[in-house]
Biopython code that builds the backbone (N, CA, C, O; Angstrom):
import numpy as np
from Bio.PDB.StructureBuilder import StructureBuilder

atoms = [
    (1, "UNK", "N", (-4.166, 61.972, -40.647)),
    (1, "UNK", "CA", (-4.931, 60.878, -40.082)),
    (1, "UNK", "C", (-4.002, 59.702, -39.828)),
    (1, "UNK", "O", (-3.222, 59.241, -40.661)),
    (2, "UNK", "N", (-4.196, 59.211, -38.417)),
    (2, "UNK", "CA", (-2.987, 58.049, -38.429)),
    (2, "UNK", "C", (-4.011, 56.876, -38.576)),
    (2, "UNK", "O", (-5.168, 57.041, -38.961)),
    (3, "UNK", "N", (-3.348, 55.426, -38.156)),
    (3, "UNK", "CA", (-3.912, 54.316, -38.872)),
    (3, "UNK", "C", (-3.811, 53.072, -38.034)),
    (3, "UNK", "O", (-2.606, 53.058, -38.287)),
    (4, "UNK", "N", (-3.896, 52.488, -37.611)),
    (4, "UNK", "CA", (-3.946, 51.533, -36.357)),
    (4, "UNK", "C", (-4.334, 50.300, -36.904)),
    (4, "UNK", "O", (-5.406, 50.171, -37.495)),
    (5, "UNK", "N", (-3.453, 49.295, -36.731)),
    (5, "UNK", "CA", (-3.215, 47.980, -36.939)),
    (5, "UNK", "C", (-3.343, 46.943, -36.199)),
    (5, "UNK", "O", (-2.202, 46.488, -36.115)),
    (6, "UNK", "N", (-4.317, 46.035, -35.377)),
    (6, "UNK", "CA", (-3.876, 45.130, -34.330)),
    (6, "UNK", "C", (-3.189, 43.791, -34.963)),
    (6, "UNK", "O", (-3.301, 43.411, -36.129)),
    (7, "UNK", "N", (-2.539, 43.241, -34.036)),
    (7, "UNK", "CA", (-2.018, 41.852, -34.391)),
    (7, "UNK", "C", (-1.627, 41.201, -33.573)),
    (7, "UNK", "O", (-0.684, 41.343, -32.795)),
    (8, "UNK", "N", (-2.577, 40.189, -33.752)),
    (8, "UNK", "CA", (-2.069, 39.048, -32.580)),
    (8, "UNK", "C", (-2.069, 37.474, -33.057)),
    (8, "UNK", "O", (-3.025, 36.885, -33.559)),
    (9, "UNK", "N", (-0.831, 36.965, -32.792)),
    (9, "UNK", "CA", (-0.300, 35.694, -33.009)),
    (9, "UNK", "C", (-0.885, 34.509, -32.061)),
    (9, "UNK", "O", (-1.408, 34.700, -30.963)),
    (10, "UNK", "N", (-0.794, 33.893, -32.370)),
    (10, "UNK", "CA", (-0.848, 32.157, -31.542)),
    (10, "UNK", "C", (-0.133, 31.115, -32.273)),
    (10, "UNK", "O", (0.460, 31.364, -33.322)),
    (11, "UNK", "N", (-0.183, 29.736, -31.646)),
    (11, "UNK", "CA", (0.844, 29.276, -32.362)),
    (11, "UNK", "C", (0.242, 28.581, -33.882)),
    (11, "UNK", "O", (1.149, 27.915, -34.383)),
    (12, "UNK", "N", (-0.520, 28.568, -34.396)),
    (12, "UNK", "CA", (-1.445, 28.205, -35.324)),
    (12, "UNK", "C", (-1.719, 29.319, -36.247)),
    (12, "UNK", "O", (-1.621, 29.333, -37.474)),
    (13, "UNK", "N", (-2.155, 30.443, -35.266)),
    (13, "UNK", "CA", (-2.468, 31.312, -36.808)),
    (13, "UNK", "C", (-2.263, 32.820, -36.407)),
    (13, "UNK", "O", (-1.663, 32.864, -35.333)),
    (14, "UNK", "N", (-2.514, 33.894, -36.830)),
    (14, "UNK", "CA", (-2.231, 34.956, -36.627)),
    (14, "UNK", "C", (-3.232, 35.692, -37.278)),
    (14, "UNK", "O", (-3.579, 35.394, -38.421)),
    (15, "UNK", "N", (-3.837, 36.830, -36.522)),
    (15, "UNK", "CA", (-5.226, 38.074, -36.439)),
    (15, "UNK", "C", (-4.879, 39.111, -36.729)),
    (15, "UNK", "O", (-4.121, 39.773, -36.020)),
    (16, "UNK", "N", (-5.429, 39.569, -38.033)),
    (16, "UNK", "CA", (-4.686, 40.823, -38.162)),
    (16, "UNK", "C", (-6.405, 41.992, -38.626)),
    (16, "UNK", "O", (-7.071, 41.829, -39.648)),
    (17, "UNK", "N", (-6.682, 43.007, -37.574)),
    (17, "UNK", "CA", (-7.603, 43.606, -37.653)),
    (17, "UNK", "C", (-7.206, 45.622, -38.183)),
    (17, "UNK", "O", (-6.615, 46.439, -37.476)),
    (18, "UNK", "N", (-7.667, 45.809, -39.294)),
    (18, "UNK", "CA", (-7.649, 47.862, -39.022)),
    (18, "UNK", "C", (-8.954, 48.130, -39.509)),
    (18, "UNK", "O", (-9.978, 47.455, -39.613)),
    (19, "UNK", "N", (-8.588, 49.491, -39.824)),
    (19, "UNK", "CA", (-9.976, 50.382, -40.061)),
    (19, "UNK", "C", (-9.616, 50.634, -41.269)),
    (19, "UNK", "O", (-8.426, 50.729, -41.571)),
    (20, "UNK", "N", (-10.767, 50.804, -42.284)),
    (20, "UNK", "CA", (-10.514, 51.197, -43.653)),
    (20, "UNK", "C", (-12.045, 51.903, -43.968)),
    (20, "UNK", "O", (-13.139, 51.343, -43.903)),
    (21, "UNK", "N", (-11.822, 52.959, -44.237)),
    (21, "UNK", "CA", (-12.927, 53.709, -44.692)),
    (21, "UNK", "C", (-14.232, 53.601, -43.471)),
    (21, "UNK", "O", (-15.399, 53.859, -43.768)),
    (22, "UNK", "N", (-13.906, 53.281, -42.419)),
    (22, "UNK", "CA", (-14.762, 53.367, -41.470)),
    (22, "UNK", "C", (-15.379, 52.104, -40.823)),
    (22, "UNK", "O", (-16.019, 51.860, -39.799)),
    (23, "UNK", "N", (-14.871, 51.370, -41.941)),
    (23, "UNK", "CA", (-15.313, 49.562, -41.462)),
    (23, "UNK", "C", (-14.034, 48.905, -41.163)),
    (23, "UNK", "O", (-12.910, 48.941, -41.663)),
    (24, "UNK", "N", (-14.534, 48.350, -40.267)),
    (24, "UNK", "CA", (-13.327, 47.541, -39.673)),
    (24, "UNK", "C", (-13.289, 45.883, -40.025)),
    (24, "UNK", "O", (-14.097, 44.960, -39.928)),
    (25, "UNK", "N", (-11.900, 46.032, -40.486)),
    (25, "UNK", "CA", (-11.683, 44.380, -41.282)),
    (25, "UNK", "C", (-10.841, 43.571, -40.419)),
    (25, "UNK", "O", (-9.949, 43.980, -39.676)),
    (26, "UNK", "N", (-11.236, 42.343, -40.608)),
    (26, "UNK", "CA", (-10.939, 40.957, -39.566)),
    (26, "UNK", "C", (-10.620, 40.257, -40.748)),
    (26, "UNK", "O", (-11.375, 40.139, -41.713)),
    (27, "UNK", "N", (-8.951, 39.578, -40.601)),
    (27, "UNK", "CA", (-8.699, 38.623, -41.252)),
    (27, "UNK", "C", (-7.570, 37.931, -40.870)),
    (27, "UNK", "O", (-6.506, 38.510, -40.651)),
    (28, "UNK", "N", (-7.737, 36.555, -40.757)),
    (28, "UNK", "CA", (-6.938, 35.272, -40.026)),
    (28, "UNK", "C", (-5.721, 35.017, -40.691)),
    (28, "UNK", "O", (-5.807, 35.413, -41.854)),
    (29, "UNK", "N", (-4.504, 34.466, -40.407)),
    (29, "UNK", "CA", (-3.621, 33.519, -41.863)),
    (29, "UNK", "C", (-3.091, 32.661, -40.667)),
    (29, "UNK", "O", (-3.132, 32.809, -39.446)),
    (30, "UNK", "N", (-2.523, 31.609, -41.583)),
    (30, "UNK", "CA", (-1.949, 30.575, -41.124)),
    (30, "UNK", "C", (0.001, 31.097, -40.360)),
    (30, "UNK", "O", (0.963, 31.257, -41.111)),
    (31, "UNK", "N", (0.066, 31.225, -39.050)),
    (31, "UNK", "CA", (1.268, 31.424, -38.625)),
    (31, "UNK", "C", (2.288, 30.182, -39.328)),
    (31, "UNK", "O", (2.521, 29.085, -38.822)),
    (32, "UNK", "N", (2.681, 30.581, -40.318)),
    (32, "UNK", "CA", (3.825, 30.119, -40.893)),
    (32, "UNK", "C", (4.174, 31.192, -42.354)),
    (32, "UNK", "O", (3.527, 32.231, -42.481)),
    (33, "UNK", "N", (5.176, 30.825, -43.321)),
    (33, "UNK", "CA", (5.377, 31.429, -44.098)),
    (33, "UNK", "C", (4.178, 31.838, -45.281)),
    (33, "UNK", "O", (3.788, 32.998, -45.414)),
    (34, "UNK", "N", (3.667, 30.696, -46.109)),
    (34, "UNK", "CA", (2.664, 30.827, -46.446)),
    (34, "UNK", "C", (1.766, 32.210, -45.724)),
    (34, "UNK", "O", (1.488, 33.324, -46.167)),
    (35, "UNK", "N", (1.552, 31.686, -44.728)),
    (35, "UNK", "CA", (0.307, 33.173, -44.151)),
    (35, "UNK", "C", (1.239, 34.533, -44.466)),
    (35, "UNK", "O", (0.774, 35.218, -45.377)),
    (36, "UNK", "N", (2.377, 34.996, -43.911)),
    (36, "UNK", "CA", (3.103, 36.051, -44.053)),
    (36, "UNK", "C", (3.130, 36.174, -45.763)),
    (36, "UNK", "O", (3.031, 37.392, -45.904)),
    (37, "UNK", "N", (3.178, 35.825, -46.584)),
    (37, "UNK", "CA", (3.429, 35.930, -47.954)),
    (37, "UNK", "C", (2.007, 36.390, -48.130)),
    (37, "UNK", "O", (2.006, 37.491, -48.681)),
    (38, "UNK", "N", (0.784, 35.947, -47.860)),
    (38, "UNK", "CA", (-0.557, 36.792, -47.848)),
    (38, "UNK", "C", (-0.851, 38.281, -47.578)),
    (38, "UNK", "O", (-1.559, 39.110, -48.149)),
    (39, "UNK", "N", (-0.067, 38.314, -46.524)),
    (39, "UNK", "CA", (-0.158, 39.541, -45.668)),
    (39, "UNK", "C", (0.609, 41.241, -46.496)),
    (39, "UNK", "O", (0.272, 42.425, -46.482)),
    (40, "UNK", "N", (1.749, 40.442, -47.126)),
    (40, "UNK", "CA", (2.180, 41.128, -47.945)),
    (40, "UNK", "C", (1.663, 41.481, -49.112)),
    (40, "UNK", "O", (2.286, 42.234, -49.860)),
]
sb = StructureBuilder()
sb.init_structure("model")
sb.init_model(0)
sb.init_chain("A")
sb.init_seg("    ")
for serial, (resi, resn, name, xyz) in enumerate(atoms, 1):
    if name == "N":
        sb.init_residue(resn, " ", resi, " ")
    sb.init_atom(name, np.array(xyz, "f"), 0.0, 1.0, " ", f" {name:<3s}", serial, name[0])
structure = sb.get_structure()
């Protein structure tokens, strides 16, 4: 089963959407370091 990730930036914040168990999750962070340290 593969796994699909979207992501899209702006200059403010960054969208990061996949699929997990059949529901699909939406969640925002702040485009700077802070947000990337979340993401991880």
């Amino acid at each position: 089963m593969s796994k699909v990730i979207g992501i899209d930036f702006s200059k403010q914040t960054f969208d990061v959407s996949f699929r997990e168990e059949n529901k699909l999750l939406h969640e925002v962070y702040a485009n700077n370091l802070k947000g990337f340290k979340r993401v991880h």
